[in-house]
VOZA-660674 format. One line per 2 residues: number of its first residue (from 1); their letters; for each residue x, y, z of C-alpha. Coordinates in Angstrom, 3 decimals, decimal comma. Layout:
<rs>
NUM> A> X Y Z | ...
</rs>
This chain:
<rs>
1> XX> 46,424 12,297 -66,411 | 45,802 15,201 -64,332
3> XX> 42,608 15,960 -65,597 | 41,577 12,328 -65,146
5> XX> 42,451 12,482 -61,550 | 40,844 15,665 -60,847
7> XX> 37,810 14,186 -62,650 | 38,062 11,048 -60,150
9> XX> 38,282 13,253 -57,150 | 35,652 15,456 -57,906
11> XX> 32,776 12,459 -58,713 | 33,873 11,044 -55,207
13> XX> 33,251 13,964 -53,612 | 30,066 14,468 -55,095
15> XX> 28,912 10,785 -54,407 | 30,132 11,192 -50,801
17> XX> 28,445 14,251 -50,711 | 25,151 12,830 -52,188
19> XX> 25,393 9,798 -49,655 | 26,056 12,079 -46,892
21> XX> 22,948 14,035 -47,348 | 21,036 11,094 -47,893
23> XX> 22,194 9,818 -44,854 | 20,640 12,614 -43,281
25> XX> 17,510 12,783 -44,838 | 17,008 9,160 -43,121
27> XX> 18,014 9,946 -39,915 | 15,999 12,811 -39,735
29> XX> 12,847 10,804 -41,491 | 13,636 8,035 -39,111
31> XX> 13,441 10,360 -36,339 | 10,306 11,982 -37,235
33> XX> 8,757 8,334 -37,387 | 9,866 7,691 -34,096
35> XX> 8,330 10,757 -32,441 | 5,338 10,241 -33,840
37> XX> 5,140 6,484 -33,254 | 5,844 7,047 -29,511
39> XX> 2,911 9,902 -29,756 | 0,942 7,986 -30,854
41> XX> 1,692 4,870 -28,529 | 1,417 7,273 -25,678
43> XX> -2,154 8,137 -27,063 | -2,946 4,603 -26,924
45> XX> -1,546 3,708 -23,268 | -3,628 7,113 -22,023
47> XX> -6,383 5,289 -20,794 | -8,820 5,400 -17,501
49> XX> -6,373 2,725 -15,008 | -9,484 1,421 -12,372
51> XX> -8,898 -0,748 -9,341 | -12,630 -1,571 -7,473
53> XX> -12,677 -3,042 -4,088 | -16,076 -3,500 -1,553
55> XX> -16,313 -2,871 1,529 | -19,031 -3,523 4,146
57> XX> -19,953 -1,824 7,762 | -22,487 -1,734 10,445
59> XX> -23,333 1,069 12,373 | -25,210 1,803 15,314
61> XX> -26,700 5,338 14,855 | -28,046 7,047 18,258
63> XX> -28,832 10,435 19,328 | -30,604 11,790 21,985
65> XX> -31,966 15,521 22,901 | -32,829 16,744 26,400
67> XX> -36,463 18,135 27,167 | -37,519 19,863 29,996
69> XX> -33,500 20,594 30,672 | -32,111 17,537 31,467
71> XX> -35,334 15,287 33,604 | -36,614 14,244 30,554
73> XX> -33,998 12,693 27,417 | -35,644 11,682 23,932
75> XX> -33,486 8,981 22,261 | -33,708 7,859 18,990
77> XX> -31,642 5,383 17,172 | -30,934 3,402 14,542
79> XX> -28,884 0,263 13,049 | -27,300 1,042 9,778
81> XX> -25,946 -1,510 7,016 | -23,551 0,039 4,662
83> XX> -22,026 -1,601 1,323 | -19,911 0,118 -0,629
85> XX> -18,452 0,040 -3,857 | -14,895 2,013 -3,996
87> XX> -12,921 2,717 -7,190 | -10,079 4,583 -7,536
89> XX> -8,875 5,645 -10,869 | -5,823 7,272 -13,101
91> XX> -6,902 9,271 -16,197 | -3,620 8,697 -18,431
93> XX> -4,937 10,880 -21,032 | -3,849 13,767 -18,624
95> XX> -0,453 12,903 -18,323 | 1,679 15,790 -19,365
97> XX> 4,985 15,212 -21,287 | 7,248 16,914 -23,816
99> XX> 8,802 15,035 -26,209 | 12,467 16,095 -27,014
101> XX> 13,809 15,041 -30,671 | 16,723 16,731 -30,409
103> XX> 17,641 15,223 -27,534 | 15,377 11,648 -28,044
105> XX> 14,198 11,895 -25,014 | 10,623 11,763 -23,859
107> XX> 9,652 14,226 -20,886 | 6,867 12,625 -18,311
109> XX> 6,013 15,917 -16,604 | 3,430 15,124 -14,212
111> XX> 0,473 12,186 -13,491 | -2,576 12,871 -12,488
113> XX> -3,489 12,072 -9,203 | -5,751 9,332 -8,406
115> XX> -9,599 9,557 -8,083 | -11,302 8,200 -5,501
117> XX> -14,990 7,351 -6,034 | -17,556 5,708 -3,004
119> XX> -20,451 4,512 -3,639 | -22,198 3,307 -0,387
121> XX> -25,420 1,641 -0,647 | -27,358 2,043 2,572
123> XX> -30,194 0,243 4,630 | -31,708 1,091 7,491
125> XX> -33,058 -1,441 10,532 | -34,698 -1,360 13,549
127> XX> -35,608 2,663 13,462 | -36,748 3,808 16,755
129> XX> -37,506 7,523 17,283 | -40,435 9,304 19,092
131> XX> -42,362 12,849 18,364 | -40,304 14,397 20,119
133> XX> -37,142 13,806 18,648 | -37,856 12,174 15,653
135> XX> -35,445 11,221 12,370 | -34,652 13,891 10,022
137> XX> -32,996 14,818 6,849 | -30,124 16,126 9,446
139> XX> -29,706 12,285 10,816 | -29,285 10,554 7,347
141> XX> -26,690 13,254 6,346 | -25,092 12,714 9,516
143> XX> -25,019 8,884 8,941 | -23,497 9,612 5,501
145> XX> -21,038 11,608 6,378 | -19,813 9,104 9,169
147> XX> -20,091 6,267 6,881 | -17,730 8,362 4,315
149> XX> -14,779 9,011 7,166 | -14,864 5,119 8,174
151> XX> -14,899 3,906 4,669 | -12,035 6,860 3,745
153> XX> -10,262 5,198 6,775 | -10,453 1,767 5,555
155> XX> -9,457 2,561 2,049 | -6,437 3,908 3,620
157> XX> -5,536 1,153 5,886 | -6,332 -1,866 2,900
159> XX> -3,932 -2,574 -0,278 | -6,285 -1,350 -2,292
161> XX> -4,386 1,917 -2,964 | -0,965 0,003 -3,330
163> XX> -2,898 -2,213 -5,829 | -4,355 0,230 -7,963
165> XX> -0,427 2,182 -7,722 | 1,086 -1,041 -8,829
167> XX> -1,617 -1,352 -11,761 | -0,621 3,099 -13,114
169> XX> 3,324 1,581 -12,281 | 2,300 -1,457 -14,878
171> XX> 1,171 1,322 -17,489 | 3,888 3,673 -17,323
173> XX> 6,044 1,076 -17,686 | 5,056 0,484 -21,466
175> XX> 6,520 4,178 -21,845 | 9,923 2,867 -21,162
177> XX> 9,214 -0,488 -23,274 | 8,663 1,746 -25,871
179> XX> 11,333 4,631 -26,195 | 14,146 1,716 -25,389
181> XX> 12,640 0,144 -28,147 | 13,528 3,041 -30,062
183> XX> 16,874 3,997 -28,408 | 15,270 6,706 -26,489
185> XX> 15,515 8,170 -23,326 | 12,716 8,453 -20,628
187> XX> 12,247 10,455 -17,934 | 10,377 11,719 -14,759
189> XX> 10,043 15,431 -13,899 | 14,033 15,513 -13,577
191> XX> 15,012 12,027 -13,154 | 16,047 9,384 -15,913
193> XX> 14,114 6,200 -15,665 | 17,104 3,532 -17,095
195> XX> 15,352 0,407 -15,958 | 12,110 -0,724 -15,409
197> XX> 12,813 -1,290 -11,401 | 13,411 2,515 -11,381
199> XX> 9,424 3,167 -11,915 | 9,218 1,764 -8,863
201> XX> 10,858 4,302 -7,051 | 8,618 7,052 -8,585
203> XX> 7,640 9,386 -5,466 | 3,657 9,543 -7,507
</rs>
């Protein structure tokens, strides 16, 4: 009878033992799919986030140079019509993260900053200059360069920044889509992102 017992006891243990190790093996298999699912959805999601906008000025160029001291002033002048294509731009496939198994948790450790591109298109009316002071390379670069400040100005002041924020916010939240998905944890430098209103607060 003893014998039969022992015999009993010692099968469950191994079966228990077998199962437990199995059990294992899947966790850790399962695991290892889920890292390298969420790799490879990050992969996917790392992609060039554009927001365009146009924008259109006029500007009256002058400039004037004394001759002869100041009796006799040269003026020359110009109006200038300016349209301008702006994007501005997050490359997600430089996101840095880290991706934790131990812990499931996947590390967002910076985003790129955005990228702000201008593309004025210029044209020129109602040039008057004289011999004396007449237009140069120097005045077009000037005119550029003036154009560039207003335009930086007005990208500022206009929602097209918030816009193209709101779009990278809209990506990054398919990171947290995906680890809850898989019961994992995401987070931000230092902070845990638990909801998808907490992207929102991101300080980007």
């Amino acid at each position: 009878m003893r014998k039969i017992l022992f015999g009993v006891v010692i099968t469950l243990v191994v079966i228990l033992t077998f199962k437990y190790c199995n059990d294992e093996k899947e966790d850790e298999v399962l695991l290892k799919e889920s890292s390298t699912l969420i790799q490879k959805q990050i992969q996917n999601v790392g992609k060039l986030v554009v927001t365009e906008g146009h924008f259109s000025e006029v500007f009256n160029y002058q400039n004037s140079k004394d001759l002869l001291g100041s009796y006799i002033t040269s003026q020359k002048k110009a109006l200038v019509v300016v349209n301008a294509d702006v994007t501005i731009a997050y490359d997600l496939s430089k996101i840095q993260y880290n991706i934790d198994e131990s812990t499931k948790t996947l590390h967002i450790l910076s985003i790129p900053e955005e990228e702000i591109k201008i593309s004025p298109d210029f044209e020129y009316y109602d040039i008057q200059a004289d011999f004396f002071n007449p237009f140069e390379a120097k005045d077009y670069n000037a005119i550029k360069n003036i154009v560039n400040q207003s335009l930086a100005k007005k990208i500022e002041a206009s929602a097209l920044k918030t816009n193209a924020k709101n779009r990278l916010l809209s990506e990054l939240s398919k990171f947290y889509i995906l680890t809850n998905s898989f019961g994992w944890t995401l987070m931000y430098q230092q902070t845990p992102l638990s909801t998808p209103e907490s992207l929102q607060n991101l300080k980007l």
